[in-house]
PDB file as gemmi writes it, atoms N, CA and C in Angstrom:
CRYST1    1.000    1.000    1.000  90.00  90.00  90.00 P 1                      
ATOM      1  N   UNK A   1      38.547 -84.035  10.601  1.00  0.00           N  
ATOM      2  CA  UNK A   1      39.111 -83.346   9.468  1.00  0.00           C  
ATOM      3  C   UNK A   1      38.017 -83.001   8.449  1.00  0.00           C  
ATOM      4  N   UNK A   2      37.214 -83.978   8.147  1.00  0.00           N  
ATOM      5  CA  UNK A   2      36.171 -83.792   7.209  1.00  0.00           C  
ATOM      6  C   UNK A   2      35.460 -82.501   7.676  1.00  0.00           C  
ATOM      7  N   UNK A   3      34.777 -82.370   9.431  1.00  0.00           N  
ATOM      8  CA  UNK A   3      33.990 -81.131   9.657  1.00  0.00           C  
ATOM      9  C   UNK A   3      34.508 -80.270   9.733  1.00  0.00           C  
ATOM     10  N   UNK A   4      35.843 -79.980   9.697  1.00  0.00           N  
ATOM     11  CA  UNK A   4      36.721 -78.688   9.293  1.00  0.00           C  
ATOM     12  C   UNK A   4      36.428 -78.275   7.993  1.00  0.00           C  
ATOM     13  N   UNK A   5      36.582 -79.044   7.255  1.00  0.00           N  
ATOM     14  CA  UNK A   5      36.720 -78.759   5.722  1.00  0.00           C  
ATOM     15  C   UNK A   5      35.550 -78.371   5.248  1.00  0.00           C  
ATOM     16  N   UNK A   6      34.185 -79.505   5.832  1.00  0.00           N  
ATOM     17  CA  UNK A   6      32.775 -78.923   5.559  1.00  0.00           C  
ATOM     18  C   UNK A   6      32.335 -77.500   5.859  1.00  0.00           C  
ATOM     19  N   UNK A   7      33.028 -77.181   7.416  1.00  0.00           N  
ATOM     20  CA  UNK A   7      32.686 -76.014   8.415  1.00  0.00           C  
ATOM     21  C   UNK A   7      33.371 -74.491   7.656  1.00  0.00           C  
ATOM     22  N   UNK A   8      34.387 -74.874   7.588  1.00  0.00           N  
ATOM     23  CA  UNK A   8      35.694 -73.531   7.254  1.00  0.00           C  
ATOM     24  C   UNK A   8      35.901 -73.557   5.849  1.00  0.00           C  
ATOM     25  N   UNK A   9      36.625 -74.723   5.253  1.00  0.00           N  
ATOM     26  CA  UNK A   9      37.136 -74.735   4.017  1.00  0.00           C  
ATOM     27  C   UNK A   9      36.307 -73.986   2.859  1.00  0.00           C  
ATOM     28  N   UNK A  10      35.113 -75.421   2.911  1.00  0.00           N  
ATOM     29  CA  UNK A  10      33.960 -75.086   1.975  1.00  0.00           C  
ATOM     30  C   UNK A  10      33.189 -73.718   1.600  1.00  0.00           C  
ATOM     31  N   UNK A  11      32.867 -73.123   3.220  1.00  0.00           N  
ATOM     32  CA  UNK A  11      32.450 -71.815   2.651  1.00  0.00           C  
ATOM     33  C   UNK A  11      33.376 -71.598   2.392  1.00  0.00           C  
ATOM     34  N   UNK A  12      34.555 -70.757   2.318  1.00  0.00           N  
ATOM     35  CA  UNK A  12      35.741 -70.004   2.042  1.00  0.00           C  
ATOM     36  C   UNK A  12      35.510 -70.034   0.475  1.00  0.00           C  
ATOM     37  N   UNK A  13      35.922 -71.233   0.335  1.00  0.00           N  
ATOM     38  CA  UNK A  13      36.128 -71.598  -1.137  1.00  0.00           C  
ATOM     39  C   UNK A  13      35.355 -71.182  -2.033  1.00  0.00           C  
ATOM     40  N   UNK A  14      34.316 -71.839  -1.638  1.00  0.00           N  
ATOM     41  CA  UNK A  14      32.965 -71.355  -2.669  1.00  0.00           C  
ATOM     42  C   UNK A  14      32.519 -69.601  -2.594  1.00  0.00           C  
ATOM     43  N   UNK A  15      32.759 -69.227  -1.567  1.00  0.00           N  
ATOM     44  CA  UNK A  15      32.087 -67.776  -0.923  1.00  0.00           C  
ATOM     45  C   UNK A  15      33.388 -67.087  -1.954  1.00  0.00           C  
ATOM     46  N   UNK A  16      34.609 -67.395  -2.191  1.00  0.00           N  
ATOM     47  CA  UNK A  16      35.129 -66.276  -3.413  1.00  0.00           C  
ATOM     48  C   UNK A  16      34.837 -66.192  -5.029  1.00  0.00           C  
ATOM     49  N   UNK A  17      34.484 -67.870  -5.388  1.00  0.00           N  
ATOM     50  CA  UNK A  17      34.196 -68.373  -6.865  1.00  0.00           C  
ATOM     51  C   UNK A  17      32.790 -67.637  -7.209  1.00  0.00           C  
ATOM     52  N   UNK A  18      31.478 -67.655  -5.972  1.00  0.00           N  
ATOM     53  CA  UNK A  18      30.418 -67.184  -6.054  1.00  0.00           C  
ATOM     54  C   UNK A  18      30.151 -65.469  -5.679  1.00  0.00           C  
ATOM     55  N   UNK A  19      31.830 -65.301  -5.166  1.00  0.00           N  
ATOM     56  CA  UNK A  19      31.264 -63.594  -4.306  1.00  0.00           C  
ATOM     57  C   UNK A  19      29.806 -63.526  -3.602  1.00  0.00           C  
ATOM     58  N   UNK A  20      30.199 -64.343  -2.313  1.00  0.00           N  
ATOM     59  CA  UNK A  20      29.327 -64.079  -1.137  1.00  0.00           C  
ATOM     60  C   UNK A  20      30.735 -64.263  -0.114  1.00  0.00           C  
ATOM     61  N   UNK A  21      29.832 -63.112   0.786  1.00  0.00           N  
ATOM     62  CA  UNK A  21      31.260 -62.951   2.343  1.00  0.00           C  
ATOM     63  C   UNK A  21      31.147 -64.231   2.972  1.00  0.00           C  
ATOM     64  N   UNK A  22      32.300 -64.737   3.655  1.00  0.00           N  
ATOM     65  CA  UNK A  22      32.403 -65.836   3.739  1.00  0.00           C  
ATOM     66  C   UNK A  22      31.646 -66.250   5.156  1.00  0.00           C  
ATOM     67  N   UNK A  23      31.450 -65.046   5.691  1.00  0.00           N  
ATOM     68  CA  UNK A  23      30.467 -65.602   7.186  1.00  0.00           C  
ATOM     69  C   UNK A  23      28.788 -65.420   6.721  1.00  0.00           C  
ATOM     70  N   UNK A  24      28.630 -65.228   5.504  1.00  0.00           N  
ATOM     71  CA  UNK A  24      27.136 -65.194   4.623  1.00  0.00           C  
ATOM     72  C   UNK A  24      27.134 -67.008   4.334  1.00  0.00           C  
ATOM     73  N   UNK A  25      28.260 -67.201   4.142  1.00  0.00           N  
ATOM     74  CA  UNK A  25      28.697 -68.527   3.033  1.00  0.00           C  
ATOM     75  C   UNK A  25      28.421 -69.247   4.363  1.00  0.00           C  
ATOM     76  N   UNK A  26      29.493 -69.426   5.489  1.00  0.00           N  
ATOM     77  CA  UNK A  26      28.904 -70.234   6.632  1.00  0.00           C  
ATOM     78  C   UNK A  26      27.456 -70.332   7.499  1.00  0.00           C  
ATOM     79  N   UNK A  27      26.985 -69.607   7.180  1.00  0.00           N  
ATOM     80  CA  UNK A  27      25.668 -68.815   7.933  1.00  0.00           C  
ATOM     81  C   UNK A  27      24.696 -69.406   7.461  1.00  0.00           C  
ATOM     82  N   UNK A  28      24.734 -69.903   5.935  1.00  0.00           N  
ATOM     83  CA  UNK A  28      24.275 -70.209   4.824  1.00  0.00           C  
ATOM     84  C   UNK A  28      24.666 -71.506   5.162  1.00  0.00           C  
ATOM     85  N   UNK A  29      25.282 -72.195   5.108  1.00  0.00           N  
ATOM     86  CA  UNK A  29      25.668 -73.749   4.820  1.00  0.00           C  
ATOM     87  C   UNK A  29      25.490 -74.464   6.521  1.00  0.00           C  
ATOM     88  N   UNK A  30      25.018 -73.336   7.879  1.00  0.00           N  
ATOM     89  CA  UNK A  30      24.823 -74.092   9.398  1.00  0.00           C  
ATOM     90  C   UNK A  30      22.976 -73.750   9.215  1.00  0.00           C  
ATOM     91  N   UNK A  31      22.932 -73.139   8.242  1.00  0.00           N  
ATOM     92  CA  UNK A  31      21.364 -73.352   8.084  1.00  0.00           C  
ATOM     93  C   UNK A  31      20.874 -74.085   7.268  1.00  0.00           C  
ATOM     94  N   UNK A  32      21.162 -74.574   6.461  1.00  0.00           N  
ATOM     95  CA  UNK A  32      20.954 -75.376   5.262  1.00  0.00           C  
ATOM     96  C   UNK A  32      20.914 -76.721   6.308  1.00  0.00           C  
ATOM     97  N   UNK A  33      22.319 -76.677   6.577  1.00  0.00           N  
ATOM     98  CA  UNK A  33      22.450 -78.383   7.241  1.00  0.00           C  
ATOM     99  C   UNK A  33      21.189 -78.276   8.427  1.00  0.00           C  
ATOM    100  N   UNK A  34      20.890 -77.792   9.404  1.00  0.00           N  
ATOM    101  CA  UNK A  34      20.068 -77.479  10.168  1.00  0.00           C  
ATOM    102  C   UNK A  34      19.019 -77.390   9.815  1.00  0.00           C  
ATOM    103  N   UNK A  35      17.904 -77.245   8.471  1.00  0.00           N  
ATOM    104  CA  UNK A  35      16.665 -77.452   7.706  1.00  0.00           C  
ATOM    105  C   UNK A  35      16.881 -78.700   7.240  1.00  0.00           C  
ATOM    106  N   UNK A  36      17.327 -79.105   6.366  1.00  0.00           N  
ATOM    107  CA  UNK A  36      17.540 -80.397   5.496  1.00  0.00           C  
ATOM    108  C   UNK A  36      19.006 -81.221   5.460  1.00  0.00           C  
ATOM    109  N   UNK A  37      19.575 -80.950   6.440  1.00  0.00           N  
ATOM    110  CA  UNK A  37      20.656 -82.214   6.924  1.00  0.00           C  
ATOM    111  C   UNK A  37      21.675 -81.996   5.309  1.00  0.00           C  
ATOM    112  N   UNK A  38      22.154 -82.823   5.378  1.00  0.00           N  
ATOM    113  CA  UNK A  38      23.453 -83.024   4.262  1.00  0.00           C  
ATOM    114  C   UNK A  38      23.556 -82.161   3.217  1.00  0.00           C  
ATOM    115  N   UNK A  39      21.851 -83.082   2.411  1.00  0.00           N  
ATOM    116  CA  UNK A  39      21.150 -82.106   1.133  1.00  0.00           C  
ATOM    117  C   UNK A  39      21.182 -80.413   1.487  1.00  0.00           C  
ATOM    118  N   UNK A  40      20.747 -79.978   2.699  1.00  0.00           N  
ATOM    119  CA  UNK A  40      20.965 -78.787   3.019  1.00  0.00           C  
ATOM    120  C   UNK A  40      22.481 -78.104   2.421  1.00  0.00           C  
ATOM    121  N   UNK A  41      22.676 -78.847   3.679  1.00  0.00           N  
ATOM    122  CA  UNK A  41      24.337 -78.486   3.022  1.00  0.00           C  
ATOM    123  C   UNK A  41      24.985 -77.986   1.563  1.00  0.00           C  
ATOM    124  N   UNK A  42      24.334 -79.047   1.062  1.00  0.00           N  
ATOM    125  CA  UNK A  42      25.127 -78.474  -0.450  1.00  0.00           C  
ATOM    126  C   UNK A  42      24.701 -77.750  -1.616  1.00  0.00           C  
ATOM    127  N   UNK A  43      23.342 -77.448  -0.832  1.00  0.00           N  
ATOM    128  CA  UNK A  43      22.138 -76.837  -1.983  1.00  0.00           C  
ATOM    129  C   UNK A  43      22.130 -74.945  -1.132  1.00  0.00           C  
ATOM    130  N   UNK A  44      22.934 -75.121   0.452  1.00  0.00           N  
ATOM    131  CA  UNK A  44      22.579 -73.951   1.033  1.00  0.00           C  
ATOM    132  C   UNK A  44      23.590 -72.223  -0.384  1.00  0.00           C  
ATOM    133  N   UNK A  45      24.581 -72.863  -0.799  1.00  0.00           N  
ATOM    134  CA  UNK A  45      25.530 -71.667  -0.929  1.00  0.00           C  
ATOM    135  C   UNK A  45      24.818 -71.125  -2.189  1.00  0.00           C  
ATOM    136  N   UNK A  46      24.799 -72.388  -3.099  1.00  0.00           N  
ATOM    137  CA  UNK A  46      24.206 -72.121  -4.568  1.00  0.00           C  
ATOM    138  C   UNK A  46      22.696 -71.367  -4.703  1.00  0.00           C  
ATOM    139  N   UNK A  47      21.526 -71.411  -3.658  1.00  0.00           N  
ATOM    140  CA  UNK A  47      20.509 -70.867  -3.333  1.00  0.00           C  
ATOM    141  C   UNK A  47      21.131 -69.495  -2.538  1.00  0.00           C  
ATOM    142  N   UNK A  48      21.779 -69.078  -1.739  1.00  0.00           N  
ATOM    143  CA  UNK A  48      22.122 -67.980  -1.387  1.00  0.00           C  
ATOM    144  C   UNK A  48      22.922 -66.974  -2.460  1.00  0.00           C  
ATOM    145  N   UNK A  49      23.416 -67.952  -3.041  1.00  0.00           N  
ATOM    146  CA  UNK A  49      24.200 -66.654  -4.367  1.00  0.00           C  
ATOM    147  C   UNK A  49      23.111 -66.753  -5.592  1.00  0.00           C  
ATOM    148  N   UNK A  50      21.907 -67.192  -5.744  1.00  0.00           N  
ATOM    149  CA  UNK A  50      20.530 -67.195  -6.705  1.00  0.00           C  
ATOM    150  C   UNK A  50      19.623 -65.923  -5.593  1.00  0.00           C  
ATOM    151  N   UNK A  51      19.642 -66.093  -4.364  1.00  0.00           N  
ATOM    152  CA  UNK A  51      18.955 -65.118  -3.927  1.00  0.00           C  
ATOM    153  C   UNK A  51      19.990 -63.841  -3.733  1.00  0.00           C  
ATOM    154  N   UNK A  52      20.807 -63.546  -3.832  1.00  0.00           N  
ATOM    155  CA  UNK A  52      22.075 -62.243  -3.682  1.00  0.00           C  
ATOM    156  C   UNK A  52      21.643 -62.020  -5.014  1.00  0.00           C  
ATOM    157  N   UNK A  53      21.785 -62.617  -6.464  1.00  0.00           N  
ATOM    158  CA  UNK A  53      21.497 -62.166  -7.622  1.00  0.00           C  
ATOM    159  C   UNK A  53      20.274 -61.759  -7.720  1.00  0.00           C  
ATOM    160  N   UNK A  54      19.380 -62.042  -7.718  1.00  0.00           N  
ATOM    161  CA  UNK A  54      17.916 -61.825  -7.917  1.00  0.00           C  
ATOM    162  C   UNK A  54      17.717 -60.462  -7.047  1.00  0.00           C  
ATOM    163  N   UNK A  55      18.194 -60.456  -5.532  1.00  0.00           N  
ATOM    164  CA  UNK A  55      17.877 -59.480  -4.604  1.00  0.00           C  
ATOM    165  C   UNK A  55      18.918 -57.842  -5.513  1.00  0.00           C  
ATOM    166  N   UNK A  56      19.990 -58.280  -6.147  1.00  0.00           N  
ATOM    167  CA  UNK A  56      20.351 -57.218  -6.830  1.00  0.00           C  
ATOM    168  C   UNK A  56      19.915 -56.438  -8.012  1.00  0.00           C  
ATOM    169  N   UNK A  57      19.475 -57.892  -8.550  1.00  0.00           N  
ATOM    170  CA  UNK A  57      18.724 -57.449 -10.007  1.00  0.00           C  
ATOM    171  C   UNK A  57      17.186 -56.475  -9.756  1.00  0.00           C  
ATOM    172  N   UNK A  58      16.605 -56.821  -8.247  1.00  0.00           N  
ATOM    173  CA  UNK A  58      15.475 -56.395  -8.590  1.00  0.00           C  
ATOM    174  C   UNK A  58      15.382 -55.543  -7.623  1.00  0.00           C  
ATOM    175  N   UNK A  59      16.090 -55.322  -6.787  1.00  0.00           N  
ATOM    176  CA  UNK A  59      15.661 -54.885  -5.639  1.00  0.00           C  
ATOM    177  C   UNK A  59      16.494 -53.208  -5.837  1.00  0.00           C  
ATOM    178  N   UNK A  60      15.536 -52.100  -5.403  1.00  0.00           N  
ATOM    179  CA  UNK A  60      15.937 -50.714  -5.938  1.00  0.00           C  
ATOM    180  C   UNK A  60      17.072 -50.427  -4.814  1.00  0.00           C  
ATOM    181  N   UNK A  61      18.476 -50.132  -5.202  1.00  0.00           N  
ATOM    182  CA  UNK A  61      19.245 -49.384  -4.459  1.00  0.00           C  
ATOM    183  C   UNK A  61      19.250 -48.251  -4.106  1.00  0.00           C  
ATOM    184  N   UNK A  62      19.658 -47.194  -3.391  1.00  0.00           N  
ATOM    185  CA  UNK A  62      19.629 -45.597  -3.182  1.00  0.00           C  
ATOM    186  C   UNK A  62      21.228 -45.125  -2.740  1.00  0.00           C  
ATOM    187  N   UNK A  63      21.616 -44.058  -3.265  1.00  0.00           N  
ATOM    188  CA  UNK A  63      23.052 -43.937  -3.334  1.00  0.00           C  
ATOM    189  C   UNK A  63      22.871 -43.082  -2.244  1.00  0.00           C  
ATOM    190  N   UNK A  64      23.790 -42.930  -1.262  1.00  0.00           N  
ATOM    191  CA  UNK A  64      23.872 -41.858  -0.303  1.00  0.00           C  
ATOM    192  C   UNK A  64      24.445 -40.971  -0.629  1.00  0.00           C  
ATOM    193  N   UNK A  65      24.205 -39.453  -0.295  1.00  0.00           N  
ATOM    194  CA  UNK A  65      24.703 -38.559  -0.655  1.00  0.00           C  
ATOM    195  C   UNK A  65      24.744 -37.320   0.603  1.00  0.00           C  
ATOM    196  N   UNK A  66      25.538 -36.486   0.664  1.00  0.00           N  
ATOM    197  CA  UNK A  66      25.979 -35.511   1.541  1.00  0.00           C  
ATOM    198  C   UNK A  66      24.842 -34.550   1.893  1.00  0.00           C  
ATOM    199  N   UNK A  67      23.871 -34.137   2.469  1.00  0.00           N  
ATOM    200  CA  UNK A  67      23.157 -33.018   2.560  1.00  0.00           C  
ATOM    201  C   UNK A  67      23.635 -31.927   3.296  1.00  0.00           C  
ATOM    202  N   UNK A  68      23.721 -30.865   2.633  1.00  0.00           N  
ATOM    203  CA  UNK A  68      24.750 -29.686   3.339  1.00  0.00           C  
ATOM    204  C   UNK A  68      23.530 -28.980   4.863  1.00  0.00           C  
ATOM    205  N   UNK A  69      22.616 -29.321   4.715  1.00  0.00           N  
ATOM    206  CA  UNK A  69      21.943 -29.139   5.734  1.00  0.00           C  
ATOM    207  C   UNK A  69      22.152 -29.833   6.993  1.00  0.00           C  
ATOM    208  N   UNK A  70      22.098 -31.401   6.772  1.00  0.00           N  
ATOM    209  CA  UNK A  70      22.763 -31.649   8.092  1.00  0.00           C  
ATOM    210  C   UNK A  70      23.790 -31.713   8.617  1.00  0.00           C  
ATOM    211  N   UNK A  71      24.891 -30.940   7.886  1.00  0.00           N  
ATOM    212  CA  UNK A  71      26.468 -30.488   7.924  1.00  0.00           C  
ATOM    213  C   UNK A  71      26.386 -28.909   9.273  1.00  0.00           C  
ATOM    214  N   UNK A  72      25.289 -28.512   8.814  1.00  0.00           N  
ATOM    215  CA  UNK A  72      24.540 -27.275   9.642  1.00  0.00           C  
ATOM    216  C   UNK A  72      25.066 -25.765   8.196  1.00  0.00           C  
ATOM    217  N   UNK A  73      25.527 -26.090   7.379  1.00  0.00           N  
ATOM    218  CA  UNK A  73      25.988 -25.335   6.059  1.00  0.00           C  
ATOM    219  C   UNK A  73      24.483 -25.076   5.891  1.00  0.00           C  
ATOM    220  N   UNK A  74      24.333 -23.601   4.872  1.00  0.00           N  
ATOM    221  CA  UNK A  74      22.935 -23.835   4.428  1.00  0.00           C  
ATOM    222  C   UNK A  74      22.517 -23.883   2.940  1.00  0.00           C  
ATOM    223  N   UNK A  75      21.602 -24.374   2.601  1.00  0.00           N  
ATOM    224  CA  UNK A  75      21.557 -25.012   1.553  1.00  0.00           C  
ATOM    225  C   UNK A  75      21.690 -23.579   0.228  1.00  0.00           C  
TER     226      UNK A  75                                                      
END                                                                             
């Protein structure tokens, strides 16, 4: 019961309070435990939603947009 709750529950839970997808949140918490055992575990979600923030704050986005050229329209 406990590795259910560690496995499934936990990300779930945390992955909506923090807004990370919840297979980011598990992905995150079978690697954590898998580097540093337990401590992993509980340090993996809170370091993944510090690197999602940081990677947003700094990192340049680009909006996609329609080019009528490769529609075969001409410009």
């Amino acid at each position: 019961m406990q590795q259910f709750e560690n496995y499934v529950l936990q990300p779930r839970i945390t992955a909506r309070t923090v807004d990370i997808h919840p297979a980011v949140a598990f992905g995150s918490v079978i690697a954590g435990t898998a580097l540093l055992g337990a401590v992993g575990a509980l340090v993996a979600i809170p370091a993944t939603a510090t690197l999602q923030a940081f990677l947003g704050a700094y990192v340049k986005r680009y909006d996609v947009t329609d080019d009528p050229r490769v529609q075969g329209r001409p410009a």
